[in-house]
N, CA, C and O of each residue as an XYZ file, in Angstrom:
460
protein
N       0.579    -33.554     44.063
C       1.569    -33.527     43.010
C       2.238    -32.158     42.947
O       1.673    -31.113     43.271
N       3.738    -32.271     42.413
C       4.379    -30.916     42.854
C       4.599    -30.610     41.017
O       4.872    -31.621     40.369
N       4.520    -29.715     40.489
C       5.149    -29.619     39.141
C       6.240    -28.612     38.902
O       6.282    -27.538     39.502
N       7.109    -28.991     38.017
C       8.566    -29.048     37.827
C       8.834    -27.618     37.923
O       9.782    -27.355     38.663
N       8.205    -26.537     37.328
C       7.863    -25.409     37.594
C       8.068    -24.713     38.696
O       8.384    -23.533     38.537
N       7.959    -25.192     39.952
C       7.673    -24.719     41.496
C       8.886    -25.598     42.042
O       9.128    -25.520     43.247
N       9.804    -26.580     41.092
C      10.878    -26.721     41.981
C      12.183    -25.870     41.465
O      13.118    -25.618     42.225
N      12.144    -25.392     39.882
C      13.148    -24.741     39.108
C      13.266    -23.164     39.705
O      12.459    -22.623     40.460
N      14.562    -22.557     39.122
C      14.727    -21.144     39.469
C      14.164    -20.855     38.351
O      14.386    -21.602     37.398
N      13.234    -19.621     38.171
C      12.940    -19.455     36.793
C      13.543    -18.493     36.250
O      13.255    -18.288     35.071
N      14.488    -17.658     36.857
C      15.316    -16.466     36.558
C      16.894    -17.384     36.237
O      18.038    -17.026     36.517
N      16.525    -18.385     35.702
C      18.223    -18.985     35.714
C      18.877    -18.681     34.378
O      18.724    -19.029     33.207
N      19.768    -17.782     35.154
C      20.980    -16.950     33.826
C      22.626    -17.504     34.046
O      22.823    -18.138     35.083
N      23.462    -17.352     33.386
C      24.971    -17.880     33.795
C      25.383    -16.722     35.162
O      25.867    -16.694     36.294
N      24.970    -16.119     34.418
C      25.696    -14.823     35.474
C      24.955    -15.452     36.943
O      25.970    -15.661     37.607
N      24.080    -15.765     37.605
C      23.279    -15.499     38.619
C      23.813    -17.516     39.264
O      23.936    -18.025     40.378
N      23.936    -17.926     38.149
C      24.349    -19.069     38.772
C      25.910    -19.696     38.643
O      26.085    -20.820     39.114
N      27.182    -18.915     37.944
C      28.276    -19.069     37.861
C      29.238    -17.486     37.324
O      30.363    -17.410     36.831
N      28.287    -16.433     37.654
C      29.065    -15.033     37.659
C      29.999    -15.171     39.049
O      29.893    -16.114     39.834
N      31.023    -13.943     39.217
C      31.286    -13.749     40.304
C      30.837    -12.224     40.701
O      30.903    -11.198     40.023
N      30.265    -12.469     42.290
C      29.470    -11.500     42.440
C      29.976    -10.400     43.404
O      29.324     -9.464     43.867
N      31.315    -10.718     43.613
C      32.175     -9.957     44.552
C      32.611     -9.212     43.746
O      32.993     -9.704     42.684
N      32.703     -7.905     43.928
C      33.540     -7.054     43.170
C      35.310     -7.280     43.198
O      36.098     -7.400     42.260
N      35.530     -7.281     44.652
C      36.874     -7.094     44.870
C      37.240     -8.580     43.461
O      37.958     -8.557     42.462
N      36.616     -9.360     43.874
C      37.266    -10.321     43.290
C      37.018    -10.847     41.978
O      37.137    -12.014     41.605
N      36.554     -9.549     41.139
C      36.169     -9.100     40.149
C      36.932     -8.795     39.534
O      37.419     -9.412     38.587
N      37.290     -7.451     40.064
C      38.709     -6.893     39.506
C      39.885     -7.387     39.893
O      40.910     -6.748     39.656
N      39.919     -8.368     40.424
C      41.260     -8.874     40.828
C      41.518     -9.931     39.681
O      42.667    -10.236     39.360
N      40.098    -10.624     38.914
C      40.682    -11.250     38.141
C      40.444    -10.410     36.628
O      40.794    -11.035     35.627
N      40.029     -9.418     36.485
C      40.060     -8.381     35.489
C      41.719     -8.083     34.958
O      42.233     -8.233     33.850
N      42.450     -7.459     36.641
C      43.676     -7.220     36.347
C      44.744     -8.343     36.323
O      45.922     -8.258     35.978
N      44.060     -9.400     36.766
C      44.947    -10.785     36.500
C      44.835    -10.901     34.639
O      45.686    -10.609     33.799
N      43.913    -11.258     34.525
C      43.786    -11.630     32.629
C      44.706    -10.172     31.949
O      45.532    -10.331     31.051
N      44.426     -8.933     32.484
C      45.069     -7.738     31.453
C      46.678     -8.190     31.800
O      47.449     -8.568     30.918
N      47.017     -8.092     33.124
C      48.520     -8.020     33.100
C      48.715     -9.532     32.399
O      49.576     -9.383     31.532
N      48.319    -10.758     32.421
C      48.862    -11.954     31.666
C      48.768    -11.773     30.121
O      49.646    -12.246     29.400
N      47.352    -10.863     29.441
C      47.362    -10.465     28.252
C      48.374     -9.625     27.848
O      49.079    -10.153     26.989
N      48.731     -8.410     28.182
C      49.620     -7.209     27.825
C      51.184     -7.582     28.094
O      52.171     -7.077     27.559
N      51.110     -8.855     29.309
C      53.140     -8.746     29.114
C      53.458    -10.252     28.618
O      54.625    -10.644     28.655
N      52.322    -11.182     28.108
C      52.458    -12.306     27.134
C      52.807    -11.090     25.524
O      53.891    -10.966     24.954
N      51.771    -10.531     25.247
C      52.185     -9.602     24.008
C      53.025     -8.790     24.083
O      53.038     -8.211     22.997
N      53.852     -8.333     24.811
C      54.659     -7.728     24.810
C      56.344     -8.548     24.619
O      57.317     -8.379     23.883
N      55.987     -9.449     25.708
C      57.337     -9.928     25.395
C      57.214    -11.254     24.110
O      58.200    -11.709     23.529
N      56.074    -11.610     23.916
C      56.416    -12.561     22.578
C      56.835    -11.736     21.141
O      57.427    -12.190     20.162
N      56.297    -10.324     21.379
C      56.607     -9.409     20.400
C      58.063     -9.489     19.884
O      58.568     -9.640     18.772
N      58.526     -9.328     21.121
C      59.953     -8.719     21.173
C      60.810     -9.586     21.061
O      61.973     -9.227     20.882
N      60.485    -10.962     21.135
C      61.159    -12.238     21.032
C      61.107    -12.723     19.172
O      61.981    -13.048     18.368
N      59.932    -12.588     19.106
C      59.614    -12.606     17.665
C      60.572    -11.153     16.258
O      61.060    -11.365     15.148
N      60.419     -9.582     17.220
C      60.925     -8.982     16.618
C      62.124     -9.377     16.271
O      62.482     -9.499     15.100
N      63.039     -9.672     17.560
C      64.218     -9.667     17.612
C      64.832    -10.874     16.990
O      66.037    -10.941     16.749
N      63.829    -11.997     16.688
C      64.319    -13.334     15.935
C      64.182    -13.118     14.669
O      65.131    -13.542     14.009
N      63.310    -12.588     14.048
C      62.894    -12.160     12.855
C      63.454    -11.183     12.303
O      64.000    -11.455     11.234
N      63.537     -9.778     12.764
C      63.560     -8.737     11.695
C      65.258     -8.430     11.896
O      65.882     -7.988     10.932
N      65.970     -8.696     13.228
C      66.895     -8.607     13.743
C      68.189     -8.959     13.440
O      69.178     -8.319     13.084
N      67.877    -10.562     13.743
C      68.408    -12.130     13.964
C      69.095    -11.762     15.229
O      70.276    -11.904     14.914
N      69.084    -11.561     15.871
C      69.504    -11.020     17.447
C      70.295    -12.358     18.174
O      71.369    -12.346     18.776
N      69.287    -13.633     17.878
C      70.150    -14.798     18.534
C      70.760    -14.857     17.984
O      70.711    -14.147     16.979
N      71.928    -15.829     18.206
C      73.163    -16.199     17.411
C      73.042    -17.746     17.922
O      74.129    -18.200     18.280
N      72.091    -18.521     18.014
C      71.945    -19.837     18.275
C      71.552    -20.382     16.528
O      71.264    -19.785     15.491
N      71.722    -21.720     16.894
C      71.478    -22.810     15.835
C      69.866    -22.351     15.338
O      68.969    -22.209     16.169
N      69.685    -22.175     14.057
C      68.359    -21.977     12.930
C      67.553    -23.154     13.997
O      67.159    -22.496     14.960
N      67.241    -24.342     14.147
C      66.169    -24.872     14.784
C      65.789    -24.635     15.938
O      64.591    -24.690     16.217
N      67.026    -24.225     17.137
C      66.330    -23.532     18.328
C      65.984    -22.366     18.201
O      65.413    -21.972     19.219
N      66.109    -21.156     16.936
C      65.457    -20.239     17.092
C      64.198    -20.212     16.357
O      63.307    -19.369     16.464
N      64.233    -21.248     15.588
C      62.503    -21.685     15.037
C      61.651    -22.200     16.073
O      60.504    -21.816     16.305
N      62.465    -23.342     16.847
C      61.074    -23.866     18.026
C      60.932    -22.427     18.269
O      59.927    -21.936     17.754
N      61.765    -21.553     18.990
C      61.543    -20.660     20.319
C      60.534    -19.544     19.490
O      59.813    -18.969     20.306
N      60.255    -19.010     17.835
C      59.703    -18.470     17.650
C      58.343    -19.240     17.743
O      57.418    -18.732     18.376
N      58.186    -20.558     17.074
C      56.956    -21.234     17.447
C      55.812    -21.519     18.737
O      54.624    -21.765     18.950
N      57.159    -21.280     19.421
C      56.312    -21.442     21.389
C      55.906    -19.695     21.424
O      54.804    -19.418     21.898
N      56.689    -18.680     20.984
C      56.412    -17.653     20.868
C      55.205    -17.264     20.348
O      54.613    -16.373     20.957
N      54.672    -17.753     19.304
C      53.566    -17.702     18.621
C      52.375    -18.306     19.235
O      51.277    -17.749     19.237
N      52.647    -19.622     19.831
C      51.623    -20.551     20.424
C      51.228    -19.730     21.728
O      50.048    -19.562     22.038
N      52.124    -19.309     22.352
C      52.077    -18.245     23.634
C      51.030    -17.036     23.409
O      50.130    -16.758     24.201
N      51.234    -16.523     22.485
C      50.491    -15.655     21.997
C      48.763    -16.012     21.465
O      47.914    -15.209     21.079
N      48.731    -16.511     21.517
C      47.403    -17.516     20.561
C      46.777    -17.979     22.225
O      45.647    -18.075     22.702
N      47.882    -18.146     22.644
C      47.426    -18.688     24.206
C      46.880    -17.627     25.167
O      45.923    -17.783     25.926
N      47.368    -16.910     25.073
C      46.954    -15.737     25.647
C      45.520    -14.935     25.163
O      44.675    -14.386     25.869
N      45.577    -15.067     23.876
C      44.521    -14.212     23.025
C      43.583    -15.168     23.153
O      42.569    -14.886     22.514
N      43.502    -16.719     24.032
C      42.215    -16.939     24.760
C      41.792    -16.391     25.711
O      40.592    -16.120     25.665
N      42.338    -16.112     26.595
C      41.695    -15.332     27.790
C      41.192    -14.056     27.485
O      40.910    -13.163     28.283
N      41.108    -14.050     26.310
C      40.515    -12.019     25.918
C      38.637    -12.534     26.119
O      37.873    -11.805     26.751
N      38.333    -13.375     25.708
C      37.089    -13.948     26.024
C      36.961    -13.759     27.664
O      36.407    -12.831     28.253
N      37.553    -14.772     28.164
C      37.308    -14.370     29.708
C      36.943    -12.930     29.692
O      35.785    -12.512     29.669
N      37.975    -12.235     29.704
C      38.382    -11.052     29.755
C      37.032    -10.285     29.438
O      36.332     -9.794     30.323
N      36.805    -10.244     28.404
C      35.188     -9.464     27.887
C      33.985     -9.854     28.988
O      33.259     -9.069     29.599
N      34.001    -10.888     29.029
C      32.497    -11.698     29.870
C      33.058    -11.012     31.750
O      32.241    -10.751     32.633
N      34.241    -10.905     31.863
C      34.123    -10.030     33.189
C      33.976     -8.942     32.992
O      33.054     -8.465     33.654
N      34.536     -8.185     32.276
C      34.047     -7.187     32.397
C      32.600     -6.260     32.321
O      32.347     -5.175     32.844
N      31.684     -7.226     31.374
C      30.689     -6.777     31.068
C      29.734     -7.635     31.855
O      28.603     -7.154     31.795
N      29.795     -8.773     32.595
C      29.382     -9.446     33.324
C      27.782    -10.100     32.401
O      26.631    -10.038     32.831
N      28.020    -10.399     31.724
C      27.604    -10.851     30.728
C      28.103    -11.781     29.296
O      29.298    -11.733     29.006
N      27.306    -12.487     28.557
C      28.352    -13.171     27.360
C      27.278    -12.440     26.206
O      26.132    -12.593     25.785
N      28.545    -11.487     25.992
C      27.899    -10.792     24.659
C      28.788    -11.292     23.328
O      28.629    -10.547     22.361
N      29.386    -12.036     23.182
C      30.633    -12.641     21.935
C      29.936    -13.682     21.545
O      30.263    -14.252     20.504
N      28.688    -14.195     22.410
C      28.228    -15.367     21.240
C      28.512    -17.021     21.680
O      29.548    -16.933     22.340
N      28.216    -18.119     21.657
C      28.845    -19.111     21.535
C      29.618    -19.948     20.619
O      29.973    -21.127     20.653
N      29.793    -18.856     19.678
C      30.684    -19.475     18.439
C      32.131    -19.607     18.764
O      32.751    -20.572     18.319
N      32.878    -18.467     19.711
C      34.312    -18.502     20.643
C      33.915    -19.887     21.371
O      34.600    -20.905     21.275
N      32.908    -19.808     21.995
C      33.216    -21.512     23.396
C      33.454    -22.235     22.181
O      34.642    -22.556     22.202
N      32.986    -22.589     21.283
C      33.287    -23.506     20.218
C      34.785    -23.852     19.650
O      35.514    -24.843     19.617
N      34.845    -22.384     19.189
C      36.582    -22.588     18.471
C      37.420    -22.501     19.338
O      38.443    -22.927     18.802
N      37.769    -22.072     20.873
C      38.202    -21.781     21.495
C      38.592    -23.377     22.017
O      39.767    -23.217     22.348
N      38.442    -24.060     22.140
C      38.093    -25.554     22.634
C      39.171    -25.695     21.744
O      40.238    -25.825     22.345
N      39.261    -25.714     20.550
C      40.197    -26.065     19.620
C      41.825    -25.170     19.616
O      42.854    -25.774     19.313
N      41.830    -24.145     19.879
C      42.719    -23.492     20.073
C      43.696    -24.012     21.641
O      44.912    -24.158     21.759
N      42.774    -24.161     22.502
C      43.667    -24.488     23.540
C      44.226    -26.100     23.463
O      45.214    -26.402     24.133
N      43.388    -27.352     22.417
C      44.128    -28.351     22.089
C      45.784    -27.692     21.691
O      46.908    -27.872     22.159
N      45.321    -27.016     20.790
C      47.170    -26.759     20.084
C      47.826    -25.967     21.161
O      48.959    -26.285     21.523
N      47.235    -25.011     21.675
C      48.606    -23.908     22.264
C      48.791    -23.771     23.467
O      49.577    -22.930     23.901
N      47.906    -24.798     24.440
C      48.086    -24.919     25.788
C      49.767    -26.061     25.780
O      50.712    -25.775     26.515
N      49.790    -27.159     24.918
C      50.680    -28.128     25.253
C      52.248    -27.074     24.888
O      53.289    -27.432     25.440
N      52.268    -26.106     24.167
C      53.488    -25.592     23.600
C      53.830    -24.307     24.351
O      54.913    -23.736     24.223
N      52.899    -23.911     25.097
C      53.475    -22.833     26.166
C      53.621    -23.639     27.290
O      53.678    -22.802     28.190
N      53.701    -24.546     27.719
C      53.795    -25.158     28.717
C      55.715    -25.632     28.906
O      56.097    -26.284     29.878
């Protein structure tokens, strides 16, 4: 008889069985998530400033409401991957499983409206 014990890894962590263990390709997706984080916030900023504090468009009140709304959803969209973002860098999940939770819910709404 074999017991279950002697067929399992007993060191089984996320990292060791779905980390990535290449560096190069570590930081390649480190600087993938920062540059999609920093020029999603940057330019929804500026889309938002300029609709808002501005009125900069000169289009019809409902296309500049959707376009601030996708603006917003964009943003929300983005500020999921800050999770990714943490767990590579530290190669670890130190945030908890309360984000996998709400996070599930966030990309229902703001994946279909940046799209």
């Amino acid at each position: 008889k074999t017991s279950l014990t002697g067929l399992m890894n007993v060191s089984f962590t996320n990292y060791t069985e779905y980390g990535i263990h290449n560096q190069t390709l570590r930081y390649c997706w480190i600087s993938y998530f920062l540059f999609t984080i920093l020029s999603s916030f940057i330019g929804d900023s500026i889309i938002l400033l300029a609709s808002i504090r501005y009125d900069a468009f000169k289009l019809h009140k409902a296309i500049v409401t959707i376009m601030q709304h996708m603006a917003v959803c964009d943003l929300f969209n983005s500020f999921n991957n800050c999770p990714s973002l943490v767990l590579l860098i530290s190669e670890r999940n130190i945030l908890g499983s309360f984000l996998c939770n709400v996070r599930g819910y966030f990309i229902c709404y703001t994946y279909p409206a940046s799209f």
